[in-house]
GUMITI-547572 format. One record per residue (C-alpha): x, y, z. Coordinates in steps of 0.05 Angstrom, whole numbers, plus 32768, in hexadecimal, padded with zeros to 4 digits. Last residue first. Layout:
<sevex c1="X" c2="Y" c3="Z"/>
...
This chain:
<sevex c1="7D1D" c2="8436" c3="7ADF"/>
<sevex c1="7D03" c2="8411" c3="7B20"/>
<sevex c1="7CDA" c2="83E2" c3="7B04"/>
<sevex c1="7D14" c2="83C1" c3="7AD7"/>
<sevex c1="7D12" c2="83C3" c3="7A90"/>
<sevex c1="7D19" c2="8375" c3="7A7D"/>
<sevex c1="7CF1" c2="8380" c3="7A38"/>
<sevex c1="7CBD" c2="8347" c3="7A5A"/>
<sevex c1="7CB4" c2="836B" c3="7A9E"/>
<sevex c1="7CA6" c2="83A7" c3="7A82"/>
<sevex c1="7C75" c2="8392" c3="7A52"/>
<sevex c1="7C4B" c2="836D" c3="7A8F"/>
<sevex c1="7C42" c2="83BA" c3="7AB3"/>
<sevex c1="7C4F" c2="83B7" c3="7B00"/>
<sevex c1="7C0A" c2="83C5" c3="7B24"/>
<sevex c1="7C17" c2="83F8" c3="7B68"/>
<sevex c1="7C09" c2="83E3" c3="7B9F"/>
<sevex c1="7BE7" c2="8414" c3="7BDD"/>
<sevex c1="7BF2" c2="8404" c3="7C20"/>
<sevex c1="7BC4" c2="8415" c3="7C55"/>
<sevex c1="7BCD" c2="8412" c3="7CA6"/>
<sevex c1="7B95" c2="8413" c3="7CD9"/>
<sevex c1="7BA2" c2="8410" c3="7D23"/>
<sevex c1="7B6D" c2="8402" c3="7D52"/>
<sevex c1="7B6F" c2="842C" c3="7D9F"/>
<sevex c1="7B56" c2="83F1" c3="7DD0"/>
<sevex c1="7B16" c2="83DC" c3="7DF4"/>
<sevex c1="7B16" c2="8398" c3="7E18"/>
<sevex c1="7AD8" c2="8382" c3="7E42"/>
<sevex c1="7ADC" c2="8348" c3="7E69"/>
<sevex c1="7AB6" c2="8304" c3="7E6A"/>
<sevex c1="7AC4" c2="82CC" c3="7E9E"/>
<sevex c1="7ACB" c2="8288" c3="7EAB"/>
<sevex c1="7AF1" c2="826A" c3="7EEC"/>
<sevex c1="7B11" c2="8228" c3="7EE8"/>
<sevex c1="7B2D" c2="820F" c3="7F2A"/>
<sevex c1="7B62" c2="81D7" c3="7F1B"/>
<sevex c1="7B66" c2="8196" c3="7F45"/>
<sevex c1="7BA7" c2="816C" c3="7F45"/>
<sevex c1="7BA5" c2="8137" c3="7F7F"/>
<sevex c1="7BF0" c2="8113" c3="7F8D"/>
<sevex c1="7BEE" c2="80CA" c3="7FA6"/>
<sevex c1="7C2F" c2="80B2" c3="7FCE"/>
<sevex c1="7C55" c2="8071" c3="7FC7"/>
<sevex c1="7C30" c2="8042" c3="7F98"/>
<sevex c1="7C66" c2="8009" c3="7F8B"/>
<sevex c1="7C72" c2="7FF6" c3="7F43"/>
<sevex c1="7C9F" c2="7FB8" c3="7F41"/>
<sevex c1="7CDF" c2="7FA3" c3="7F2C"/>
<sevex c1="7CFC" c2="7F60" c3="7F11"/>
<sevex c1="7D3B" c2="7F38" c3="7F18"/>
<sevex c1="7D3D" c2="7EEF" c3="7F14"/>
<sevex c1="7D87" c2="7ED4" c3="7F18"/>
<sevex c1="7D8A" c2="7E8A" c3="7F0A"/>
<sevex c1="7DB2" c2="7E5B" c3="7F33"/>
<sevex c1="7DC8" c2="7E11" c3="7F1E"/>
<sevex c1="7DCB" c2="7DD0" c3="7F42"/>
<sevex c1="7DE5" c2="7D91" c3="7F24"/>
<sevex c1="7DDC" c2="7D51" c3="7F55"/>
<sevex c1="7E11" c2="7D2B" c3="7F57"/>
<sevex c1="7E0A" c2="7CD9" c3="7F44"/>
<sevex c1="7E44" c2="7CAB" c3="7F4F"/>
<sevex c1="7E3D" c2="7C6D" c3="7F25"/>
<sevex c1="7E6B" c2="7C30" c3="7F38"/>
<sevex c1="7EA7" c2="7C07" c3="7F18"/>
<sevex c1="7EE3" c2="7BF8" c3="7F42"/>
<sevex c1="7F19" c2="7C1D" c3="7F4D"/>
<sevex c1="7F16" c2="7C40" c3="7F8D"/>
<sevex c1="7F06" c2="7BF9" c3="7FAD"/>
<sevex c1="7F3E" c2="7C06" c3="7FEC"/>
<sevex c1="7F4F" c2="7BC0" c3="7FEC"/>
<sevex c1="7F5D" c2="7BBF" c3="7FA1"/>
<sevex c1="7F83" c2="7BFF" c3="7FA5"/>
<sevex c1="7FAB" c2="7BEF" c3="7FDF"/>
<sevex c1="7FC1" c2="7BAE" c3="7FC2"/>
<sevex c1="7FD1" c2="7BCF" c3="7F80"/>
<sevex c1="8004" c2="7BFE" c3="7FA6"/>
<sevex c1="7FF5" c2="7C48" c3="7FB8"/>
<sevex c1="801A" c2="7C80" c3="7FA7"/>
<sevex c1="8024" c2="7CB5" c3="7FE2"/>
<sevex c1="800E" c2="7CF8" c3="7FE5"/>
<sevex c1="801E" c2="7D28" c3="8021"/>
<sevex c1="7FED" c2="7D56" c3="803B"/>
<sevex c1="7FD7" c2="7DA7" c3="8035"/>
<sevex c1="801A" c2="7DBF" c3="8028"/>
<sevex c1="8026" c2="7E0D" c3="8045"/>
<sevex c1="8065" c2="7E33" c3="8037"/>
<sevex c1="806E" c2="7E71" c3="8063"/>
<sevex c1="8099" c2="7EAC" c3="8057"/>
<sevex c1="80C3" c2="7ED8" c3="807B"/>
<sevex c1="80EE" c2="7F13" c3="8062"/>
<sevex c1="8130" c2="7F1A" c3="805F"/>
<sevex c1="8159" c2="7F5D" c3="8049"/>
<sevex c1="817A" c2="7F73" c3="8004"/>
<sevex c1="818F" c2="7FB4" c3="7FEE"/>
């Protein structure tokens, strides 16, 4: 399939070369100083701490002395000595 589409060619001027007359009456080639300015930018980025709100924390302390009484449980274990001979002939405690 083929089909036509438009288009658009732009040309900004026309150039032409100049003779040696031109140019010397013109005085684009002679000697001189052209000075430009440089200019440069620099990025300076920073933050800052702004006080937005202020929040108050108080706590109440309150000191007091109450009586506990609970039920005490008493356990006791009694341990029994393992003989040093048995140990050394290898006999185990439980034979």
């Amino acid at each position: 399939m083929q089909e036509s589409a438009p288009a658009e060619a732009g040309h900004s001027g026309q150039g032409r070369v100049l003779s040696e007359a031109e140019l010397a009456e013109s005085g684009l080639l002679r000697e001189r100083v052209i000075e430009i300015g440089e200019m440069r930018e620099e990025a300076v980025v920073s933050k800052q701490a702004v006080v937005r709100e202020e929040l108050v924390i108080r706590r109440d302390v309150e000191e007091r002395t109450e009586r506990v009484s609970e039920t005490v449980r008493r356990t006791e274990v009694d341990i029994e000595q393992l003989q040093p001979e048995a140990e050394s002939a290898g006999e185990s405690p439980g034979r």
